[in-house]
C-alpha positions in Angstrom: 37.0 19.5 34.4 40.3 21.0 33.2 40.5 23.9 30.1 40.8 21.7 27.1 37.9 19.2 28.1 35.8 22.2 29.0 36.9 23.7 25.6 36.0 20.3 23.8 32.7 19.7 25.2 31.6 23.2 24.2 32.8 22.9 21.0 30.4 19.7 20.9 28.0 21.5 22.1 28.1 24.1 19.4 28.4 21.7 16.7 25.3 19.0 17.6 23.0 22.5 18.2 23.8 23.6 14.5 23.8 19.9 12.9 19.6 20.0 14.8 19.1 23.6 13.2 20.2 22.6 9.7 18.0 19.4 9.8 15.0 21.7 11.9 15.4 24.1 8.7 15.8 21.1 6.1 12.8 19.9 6.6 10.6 22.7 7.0 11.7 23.6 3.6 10.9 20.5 2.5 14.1 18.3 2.3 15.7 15.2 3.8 18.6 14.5 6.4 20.2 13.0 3.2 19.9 15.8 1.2 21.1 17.7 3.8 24.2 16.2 4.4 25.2 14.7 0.8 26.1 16.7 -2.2 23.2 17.5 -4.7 23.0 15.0 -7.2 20.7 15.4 -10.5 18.0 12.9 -10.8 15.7 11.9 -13.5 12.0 11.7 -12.2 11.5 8.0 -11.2 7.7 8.1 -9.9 5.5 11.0 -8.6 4.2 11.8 -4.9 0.8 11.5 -5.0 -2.0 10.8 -2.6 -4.0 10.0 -6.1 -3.9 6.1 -7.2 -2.5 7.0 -10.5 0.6 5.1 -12.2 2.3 5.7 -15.9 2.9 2.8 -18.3 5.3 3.2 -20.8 7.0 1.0 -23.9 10.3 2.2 -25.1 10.8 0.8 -28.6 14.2 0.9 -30.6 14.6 -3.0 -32.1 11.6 -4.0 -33.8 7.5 -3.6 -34.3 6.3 -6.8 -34.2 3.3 -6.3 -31.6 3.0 -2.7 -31.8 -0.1 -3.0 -33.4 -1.5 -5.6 -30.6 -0.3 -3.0 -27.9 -2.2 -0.4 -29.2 -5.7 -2.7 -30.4 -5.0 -3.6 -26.1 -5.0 0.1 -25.1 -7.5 1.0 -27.4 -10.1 -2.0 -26.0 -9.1 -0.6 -22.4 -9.5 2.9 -22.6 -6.1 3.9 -21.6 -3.4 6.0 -23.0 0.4 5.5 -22.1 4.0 6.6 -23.4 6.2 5.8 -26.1 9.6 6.1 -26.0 11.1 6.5 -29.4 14.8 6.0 -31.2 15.5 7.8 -34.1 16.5 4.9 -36.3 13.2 3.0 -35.0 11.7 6.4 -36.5 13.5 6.5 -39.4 12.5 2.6 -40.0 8.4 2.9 -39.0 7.4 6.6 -39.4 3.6 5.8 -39.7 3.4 3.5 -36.6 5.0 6.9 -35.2 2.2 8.5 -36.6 -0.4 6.1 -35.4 1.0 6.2 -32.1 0.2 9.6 -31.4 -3.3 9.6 -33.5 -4.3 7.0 -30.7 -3.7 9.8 -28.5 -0.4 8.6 -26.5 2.6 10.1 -25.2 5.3 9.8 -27.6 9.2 10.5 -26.0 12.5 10.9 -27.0 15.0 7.7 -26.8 17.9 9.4 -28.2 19.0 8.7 -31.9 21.5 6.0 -31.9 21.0 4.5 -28.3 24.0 5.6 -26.4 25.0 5.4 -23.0 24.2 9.3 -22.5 26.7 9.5 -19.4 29.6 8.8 -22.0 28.5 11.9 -24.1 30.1 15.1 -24.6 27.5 17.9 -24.0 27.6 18.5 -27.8 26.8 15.1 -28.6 23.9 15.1 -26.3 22.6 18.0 -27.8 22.8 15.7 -30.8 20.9 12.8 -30.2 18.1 14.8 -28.4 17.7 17.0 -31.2 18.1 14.8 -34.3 15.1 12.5 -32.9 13.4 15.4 -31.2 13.0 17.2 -35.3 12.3 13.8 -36.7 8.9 13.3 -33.9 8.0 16.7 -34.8 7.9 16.6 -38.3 5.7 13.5 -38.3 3.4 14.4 -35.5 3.5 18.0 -35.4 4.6 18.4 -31.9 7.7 18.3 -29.6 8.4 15.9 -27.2 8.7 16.9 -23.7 10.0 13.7 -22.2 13.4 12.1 -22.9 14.6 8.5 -21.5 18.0 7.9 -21.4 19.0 4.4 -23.1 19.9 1.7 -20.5 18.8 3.7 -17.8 22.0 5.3 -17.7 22.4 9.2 -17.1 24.9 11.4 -15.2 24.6 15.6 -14.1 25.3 16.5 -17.4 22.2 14.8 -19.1 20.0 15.6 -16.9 20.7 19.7 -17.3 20.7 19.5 -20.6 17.3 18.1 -20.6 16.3 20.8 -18.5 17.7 23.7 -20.0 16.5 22.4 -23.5 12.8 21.7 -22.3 12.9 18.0 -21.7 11.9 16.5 -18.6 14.6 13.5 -17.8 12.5 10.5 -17.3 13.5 7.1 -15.7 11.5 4.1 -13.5 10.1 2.7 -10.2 8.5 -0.3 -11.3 10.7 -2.0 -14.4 8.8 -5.5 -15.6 12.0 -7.2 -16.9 10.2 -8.1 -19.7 13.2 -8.5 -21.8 14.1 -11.2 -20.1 10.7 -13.3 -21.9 10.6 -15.0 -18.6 6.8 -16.1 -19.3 4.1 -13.9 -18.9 3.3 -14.6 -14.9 6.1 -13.1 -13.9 6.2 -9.9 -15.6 2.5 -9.6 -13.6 3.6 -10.4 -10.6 6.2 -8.0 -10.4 4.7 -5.1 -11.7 1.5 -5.4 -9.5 3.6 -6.5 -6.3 6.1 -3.4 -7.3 3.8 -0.4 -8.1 2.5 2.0 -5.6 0.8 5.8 -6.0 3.0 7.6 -8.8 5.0 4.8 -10.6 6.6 4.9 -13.5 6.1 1.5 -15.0 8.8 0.2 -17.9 7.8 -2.2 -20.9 9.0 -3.0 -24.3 6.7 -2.9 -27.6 9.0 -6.1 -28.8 8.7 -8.1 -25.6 7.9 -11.9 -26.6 4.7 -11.9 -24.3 4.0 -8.2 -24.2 0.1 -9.0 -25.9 -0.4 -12.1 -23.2 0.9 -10.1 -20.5 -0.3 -6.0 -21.3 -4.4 -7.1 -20.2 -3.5 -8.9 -17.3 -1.3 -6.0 -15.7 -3.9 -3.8 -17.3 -6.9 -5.5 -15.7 -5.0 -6.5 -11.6 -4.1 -2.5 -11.9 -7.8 -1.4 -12.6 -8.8 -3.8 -10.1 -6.9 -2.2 -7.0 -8.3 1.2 -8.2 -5.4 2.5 -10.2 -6.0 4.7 -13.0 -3.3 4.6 -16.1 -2.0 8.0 -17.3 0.1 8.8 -19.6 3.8 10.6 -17.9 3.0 13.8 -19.2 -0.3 13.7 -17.1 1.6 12.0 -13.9 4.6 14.1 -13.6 4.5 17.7 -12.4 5.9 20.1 -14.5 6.8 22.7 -12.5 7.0 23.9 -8.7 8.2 20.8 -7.7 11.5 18.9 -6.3 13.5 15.9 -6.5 14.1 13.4 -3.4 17.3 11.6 -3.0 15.3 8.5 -4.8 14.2 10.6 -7.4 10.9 10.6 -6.0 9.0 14.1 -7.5 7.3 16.4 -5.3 4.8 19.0 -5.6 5.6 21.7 -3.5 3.4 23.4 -0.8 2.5 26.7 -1.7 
């Protein structure tokens, strides 16, 4: 073997023994190959790692309140509490079903205040629409909310620190029912029980056409393979934890 190949093959050497102790140290700290070798991206918190069979529901409402009431008689006649995602003009239009909401003891989160694609926003106007619907939940319920969805699913790095750094946990979904697409009320079962697993996140709609035929029978098949509904603020951890590349949360080991 001449100079150069024996050169080249060292070098090779060299550089397959570091890429093994990177992933060897990756992973004992509690990270993925992916992580390891793609650029950190900020995530919202799409389910939860958990060994316990719990899952989230949750409605966000911004265009109307037509079986609002009917989702909440359904909750209440099931025992279960969930999340609300708010806008601020559907607060501005039905402060005492906001009210109600959280008297029934559920989760009520921030939507943003005009329903924007937040990825579009400058910092500034982020700021804006978390806080002008974050004052408006307070004042009528006496708290502030903790969790934020962005409208339309849509986010970018910016969003997501601002959330962080102004107390707001950045919340997204595994398991999304397409129930705005009033396919019938079958399928909107069938795809959130074949869909949800340990930790899920699942998305509704408090205006969905079927959401009263549909809410007891997703209730009732979940119940029936041993899941227990939780609102997000009792299935997310809200601190020691990190992100996945799927935006998986995870508790981490002491």
């Amino acid at each position: 073997m001449d100079t150069k190949k024996h050169m080249t093959m060292r070098i090779f050497i060299v550089v397959v023994i570091l890429c093994i102790s990177i992933v060897y140290t990756s992973f004992t700290n509690e990270m993925s190959i992916i992580e390891v070798f793609s650029e950190k991206k900020e995530l919202p918190i799409y389910s939860v790692n958990t060994k316990e069979k719990k899952v989230a529901i949750s409605f966000d409402a911004a265009w109307g309140d037509e079986y609002t009431n009917e989702i909440l008689d359904i909750l209440d006649k099931y025992e279960i509490k969930t999340t609300f995602f708010l806008v601020g003009f559907w607060v501005d239009k039905y402060p005492e079903k906001v009210k109600e909401i959280h008297e029934r003891g559920h989760d009520i989160g921030n939507h943003s205040t005009t329903h924007p694609y937040m990825s579009k926003l400058s910092e500034e106007q982020i700021l804006k629409e978390l806080d002008k619907t974050g004052n408006k939940i307070e004042k009528l319920v006496g708290e502030e909310p903790i969790l934020f969805r962005p409208p339309f699913g849509d986010y970018n790095d910016r969003l997501i620190e601002v959330c962080r750094e102004n107390n707001y946990y950045a919340i997204q979904w595994d398991v999304d029912s397409l129930d705005w697409k009033e396919l019938g009320v079958q399928p909107v079962v069938d795809r959130v029980s074949r869909n949800v697993q340990n930790g899920s996140i699942v998305l509704f709609h408090n205006n969905a056409k079927y959401v009263s035929e549909y809410l007891p029978l997703v209730i009732e098949k979940l119940q029936e393979e041993g899941y227990e509904i939780v609102p997000i603020s009792q299935l997310i951890y809200k601190e020691d934890y990190y992100m996945d590349n799927t935006g998986r949360q995870h508790k981490k080991k002491d």
